[in-house]
C-alpha positions as CSV (number, residue, x, y, z in Angstrom):
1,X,87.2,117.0,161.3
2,X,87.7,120.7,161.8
3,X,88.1,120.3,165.5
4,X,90.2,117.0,165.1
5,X,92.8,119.5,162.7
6,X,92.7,122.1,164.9
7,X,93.8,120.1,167.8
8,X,96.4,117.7,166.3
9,X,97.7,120.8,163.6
10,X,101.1,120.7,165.2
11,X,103.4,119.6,168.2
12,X,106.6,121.1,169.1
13,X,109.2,118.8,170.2
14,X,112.8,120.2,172.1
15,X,115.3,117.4,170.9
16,X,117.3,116.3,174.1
17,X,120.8,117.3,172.5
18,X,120.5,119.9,170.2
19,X,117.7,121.6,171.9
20,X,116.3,123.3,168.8
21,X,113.1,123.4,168.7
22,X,110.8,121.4,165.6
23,X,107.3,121.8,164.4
24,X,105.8,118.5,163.0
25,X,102.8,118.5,160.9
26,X,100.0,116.5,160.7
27,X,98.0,117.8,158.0
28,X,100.3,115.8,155.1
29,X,99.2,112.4,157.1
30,X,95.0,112.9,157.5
31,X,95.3,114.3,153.6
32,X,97.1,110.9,152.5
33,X,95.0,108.6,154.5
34,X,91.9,110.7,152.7
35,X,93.4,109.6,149.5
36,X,94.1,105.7,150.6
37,X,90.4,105.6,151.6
38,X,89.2,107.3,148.4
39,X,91.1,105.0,146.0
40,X,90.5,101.4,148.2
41,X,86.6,102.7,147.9
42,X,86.8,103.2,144.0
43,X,88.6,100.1,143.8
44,X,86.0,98.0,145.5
45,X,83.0,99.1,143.4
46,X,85.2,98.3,140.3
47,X,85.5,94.8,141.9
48,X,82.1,94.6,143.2
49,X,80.4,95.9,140.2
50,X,82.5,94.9,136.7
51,X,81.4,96.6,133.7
52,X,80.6,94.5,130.3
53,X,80.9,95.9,126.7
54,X,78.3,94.8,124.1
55,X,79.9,93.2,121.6
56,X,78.5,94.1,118.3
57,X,79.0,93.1,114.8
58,X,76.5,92.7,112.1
59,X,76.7,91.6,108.1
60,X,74.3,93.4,105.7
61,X,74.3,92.2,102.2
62,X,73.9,93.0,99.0
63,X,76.1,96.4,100.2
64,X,75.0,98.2,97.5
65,X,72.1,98.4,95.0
66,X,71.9,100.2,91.7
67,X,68.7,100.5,90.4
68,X,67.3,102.0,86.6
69,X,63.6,102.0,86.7
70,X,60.9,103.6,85.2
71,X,58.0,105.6,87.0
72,X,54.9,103.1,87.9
73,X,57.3,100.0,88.1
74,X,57.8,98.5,91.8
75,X,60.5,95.6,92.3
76,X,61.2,93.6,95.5
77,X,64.8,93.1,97.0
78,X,65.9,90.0,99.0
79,X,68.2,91.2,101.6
80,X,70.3,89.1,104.8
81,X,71.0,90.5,107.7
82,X,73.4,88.6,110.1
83,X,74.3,89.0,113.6
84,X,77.8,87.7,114.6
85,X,78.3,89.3,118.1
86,X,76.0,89.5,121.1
87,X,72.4,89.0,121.1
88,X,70.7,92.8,120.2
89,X,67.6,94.4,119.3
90,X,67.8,96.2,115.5
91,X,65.6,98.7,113.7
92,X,65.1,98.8,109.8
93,X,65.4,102.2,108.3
94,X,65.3,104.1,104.8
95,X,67.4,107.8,104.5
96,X,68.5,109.6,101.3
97,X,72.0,110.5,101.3
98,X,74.3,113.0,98.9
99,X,78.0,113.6,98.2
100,X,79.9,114.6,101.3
101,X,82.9,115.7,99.5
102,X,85.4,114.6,96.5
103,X,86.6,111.1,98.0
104,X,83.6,109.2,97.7
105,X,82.2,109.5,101.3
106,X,78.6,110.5,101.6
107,X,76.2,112.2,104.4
108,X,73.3,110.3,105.3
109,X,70.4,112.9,105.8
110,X,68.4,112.8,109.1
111,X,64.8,112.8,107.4
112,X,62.9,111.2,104.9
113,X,62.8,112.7,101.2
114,X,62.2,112.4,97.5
115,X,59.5,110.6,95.6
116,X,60.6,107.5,96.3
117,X,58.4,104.4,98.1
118,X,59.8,101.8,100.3
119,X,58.3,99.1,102.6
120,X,59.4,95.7,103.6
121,X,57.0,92.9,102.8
122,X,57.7,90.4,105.8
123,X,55.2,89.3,107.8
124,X,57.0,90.3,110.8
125,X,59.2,93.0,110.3
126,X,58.2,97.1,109.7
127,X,60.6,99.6,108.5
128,X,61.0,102.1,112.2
129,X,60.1,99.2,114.1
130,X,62.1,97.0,116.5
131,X,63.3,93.5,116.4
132,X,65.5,91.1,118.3
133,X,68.3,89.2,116.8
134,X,70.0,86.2,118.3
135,X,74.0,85.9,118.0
136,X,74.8,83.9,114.8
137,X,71.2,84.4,113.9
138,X,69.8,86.1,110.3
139,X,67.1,87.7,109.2
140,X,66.1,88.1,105.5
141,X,64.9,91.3,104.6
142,X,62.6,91.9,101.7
143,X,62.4,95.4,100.7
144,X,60.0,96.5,98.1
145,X,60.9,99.6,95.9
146,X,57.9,101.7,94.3
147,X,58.1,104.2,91.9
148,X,55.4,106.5,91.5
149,X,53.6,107.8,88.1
150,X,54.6,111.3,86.8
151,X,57.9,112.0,89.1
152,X,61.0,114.0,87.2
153,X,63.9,111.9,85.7
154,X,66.9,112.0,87.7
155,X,69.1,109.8,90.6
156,X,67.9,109.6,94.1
157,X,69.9,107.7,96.4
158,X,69.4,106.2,99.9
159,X,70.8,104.0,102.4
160,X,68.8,100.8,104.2
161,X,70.2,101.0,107.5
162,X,70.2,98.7,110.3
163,X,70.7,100.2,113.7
164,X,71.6,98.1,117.3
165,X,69.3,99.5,120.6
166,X,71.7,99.6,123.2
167,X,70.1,97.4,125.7
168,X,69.6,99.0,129.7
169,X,71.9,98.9,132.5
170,X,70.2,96.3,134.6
171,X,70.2,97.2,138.6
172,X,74.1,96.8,139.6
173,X,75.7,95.9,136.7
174,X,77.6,98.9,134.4
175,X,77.0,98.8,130.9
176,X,78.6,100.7,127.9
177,X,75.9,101.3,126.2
178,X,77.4,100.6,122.4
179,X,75.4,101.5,119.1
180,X,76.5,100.3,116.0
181,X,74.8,100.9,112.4
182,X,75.4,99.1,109.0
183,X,74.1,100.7,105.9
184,X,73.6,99.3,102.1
185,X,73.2,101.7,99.5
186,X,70.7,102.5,97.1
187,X,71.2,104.2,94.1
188,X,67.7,104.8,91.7
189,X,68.1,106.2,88.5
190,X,64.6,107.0,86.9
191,X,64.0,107.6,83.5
192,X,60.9,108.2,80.9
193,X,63.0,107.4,77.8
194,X,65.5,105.4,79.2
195,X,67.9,108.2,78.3
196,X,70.8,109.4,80.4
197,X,71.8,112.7,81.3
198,X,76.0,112.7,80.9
199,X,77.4,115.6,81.5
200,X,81.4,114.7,82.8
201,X,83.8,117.7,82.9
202,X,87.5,117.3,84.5
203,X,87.9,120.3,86.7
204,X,91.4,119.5,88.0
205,X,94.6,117.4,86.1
206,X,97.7,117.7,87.4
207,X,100.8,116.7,89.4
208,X,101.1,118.1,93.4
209,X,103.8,119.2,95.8
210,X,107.2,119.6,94.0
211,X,108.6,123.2,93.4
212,X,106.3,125.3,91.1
213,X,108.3,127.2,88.2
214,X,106.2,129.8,87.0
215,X,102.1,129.0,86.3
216,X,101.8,125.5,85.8
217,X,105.2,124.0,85.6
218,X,106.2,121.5,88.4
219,X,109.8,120.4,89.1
220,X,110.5,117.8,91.4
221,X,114.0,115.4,92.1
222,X,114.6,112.6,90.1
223,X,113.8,110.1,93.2
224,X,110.9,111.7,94.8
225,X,107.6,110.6,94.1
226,X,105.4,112.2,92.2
227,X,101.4,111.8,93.5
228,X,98.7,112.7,90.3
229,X,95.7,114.2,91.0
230,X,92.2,113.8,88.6
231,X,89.1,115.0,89.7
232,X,86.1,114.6,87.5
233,X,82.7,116.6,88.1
234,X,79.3,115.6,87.3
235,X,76.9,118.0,85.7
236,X,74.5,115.9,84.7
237,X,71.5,114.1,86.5
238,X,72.6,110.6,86.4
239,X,75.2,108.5,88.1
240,X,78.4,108.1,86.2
241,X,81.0,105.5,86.0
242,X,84.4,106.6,84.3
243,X,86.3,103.9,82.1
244,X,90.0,104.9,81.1
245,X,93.5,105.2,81.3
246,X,96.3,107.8,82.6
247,X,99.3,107.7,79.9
248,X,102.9,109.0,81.1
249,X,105.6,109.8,78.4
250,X,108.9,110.7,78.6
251,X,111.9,112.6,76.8
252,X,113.3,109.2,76.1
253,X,110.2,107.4,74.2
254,X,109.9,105.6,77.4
255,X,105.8,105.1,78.3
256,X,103.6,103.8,80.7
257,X,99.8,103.5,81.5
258,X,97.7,103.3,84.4
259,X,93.6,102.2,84.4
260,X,91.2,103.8,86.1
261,X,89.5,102.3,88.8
262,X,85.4,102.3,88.0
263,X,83.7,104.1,90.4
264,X,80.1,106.1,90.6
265,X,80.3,109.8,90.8
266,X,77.0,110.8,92.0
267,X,75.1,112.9,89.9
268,X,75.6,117.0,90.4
269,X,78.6,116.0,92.5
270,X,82.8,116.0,92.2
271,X,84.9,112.8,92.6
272,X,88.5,112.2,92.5
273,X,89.6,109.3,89.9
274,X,91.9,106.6,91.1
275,X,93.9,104.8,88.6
276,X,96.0,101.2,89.6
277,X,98.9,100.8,91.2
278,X,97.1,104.0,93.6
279,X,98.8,105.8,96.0
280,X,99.9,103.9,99.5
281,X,97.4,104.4,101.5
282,X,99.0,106.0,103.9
283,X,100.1,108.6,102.2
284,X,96.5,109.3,100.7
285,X,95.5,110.2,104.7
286,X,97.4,113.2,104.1
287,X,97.9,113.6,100.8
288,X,94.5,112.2,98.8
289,X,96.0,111.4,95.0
290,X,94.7,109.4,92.2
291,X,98.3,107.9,91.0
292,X,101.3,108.2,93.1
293,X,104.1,107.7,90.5
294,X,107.3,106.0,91.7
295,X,110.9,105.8,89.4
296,X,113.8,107.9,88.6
297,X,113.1,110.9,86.4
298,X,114.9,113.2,84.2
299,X,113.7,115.7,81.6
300,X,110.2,116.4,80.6
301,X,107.7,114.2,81.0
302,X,103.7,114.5,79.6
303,X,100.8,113.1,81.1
304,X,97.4,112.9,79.4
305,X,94.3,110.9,80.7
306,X,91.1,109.9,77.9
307,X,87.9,108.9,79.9
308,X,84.3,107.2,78.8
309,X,81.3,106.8,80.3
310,X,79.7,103.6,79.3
311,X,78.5,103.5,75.0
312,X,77.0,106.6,73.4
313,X,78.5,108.7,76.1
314,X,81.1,111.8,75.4
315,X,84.8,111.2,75.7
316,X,86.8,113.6,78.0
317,X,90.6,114.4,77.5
318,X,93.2,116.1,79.9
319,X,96.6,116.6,79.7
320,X,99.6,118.1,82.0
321,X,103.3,118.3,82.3
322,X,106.5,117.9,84.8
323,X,110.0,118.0,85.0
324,X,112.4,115.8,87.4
325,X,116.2,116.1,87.9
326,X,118.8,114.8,89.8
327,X,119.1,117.6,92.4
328,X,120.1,115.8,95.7
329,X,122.7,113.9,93.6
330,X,124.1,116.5,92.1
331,X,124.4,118.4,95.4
332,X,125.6,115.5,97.3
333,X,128.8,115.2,94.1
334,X,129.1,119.6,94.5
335,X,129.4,118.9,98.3
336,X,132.0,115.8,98.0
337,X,133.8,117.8,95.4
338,X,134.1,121.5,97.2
339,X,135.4,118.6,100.7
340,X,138.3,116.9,98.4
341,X,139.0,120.5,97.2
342,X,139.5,121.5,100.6
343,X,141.2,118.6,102.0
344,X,144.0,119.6,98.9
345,X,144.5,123.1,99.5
346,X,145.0,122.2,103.1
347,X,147.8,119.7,102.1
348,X,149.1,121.9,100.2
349,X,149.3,125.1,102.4
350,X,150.9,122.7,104.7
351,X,153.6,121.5,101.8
């Protein structure tokens, strides 16, 4: 290819009028016929050899176990497991998992742990082993759950997953190579005495954004809205559910109330409380609140939240404050005001 440049790299040619004298390139033409080639070859072997997605989607139910046993006690757990996309090969698997951060998402660990026992008693399935599934096929799982003698009171939580094998590329024939997992929780709480360890605290109870006016004073328009924020922290070692209200008052004797939404907070671990009507959820992407308050406020207004945890359990209180006015209004009236006020003394000076 060199040589063939070399030789054909340029021609001079006298036009028979003007007799100036041109240089025409070649290189531009062997450099887009390289590219034609390249692309016509790709486009054949997309043709020729078509690539096919594994469609995978699987059902796993009950989604979420909670469990209060005492040591020495077993119990067996019917679960199904349903396939509802292609045909796929599965393995059964049991990993603890812990608090991943204040919003209720959790980190699966990547080993085995804690005094728990689990194995499954079908004839023909082992935990770590694989199996195949058929599309719109099921398989029930039965899980047994040991506890051994002597082990410390506490929570220990783990996740029965069930994991596709991608299947292999067979001999030309591309294939995406997809791996899906579906998990369903299991949370053990293990107690001697059947006691429970409960030891909620609220570490954070207030209002966000807005403009702050000295320590803890918020001010924010009368339209905007105003997004709450409770976060609750577990001290003890037991799972926690809270069961309670948020309360808003005004200057005015007006009031309203908001329930909180029962959900666990693991134990040792920190959750945000949502309360109903929550925040859209698309503002929680960005800004994660428990109540998102929508209205039109003036004056003061209190807000004070009283959670329990199930009977015989502590009660915990919080309150906080905010004030709203009417800012962009009253700047949109100062801004028509200081116009008409202009528009006068221009009439006049005319006059």
């Amino acid at each position: 290819m060199q040589n063939l440049n070399s030789k054909f790299k340029s021609k001079t040619v006298i036009p028979a009028k003007a007799g100036i004298q041109t240089k025409i390139s070649w290189i531009p033409f062997f450099k887009g016929m390289t590219m034609m080639v390249i692309f016509l070859t790709f486009a054949f072997l997309f043709l020729t050899f078509p690539i096919h997605a594994q469609q995978v989607s699987l059902s796993l139910s009950p989604p979420l176990l909670e469990l209060f046993i005492k040591p020495g006690k077993a119990i067996m757990i019917a679960y199904k497991l349903e396939n509802l996309g292609d045909p796929t090969f599965l393995n059964l698997k049991i990993l603890p998992f812990e608090a991943k951060d204040n919003l209720g998402n959790i980190r699966i660990k990547s080993e085995f742990e804690g005094p728990v026992r689990f194995s499954l008693d079908n004839a023909d399935l082992t935990l770590d082993q694989p199996f195949f599934l058929k599309t719109k096929d099921s398989q029930q799982i039965l899980l047994r759950i040991r506890i051994p003698e002597n082990i410390t009171d506490g929570d220990y939580y783990y996740s029965l997953l069930a994991e596709t094998i991608p299947p292999t590329a067979s001999e030309g024939i591309g294939s995406a190579r997809a791996k899906a997992t579906i998990g369903s929780n299991i949370l053990v709480t293990i107690s001697n005495s059947g006691n429970m360890d409960i030891k909620p605290k609220i570490i954070l109870f207030s209002t966000k954004n807005g403009f702050m006016l000295g320590k803890n004073i918020r001010v924010f328009d009368s339209s905007e809205k105003i997004p709450v924020v409770l976060t609750v922290a577990n001290k003890g070692k037991n799972m926690i559910k809270p069961e309670g209200q948020i309360s808003l008052k005004g200057n005015f004797g007006e009031t309203a109330k908001y329930d909180i939404i029962s959900k666990n907070i693991l134990a040792e671990s920190e959750r945000m409380i949502e309360a109903t009507p929550s925040a859209d959820l698309s503002s929680r992407i960005y800004y994660p609140s428990s109540l998102l308050l929508s209205g039109f406020f003036i004056g003061k207004y209190s807000l004070s939240t009283q959670i329990k945890f199930g009977e015989n359990s502590p009660t915990i209180f919080g309150s906080t404050t905010f004030y709203a006015f009417p800012f962009k209004i009253l700047g949109g009236v100062l801004l028509s005001l200081i116009i008409v006020l202009f528009i006068l003394k221009r009439r006049k000076d005319n006059d």
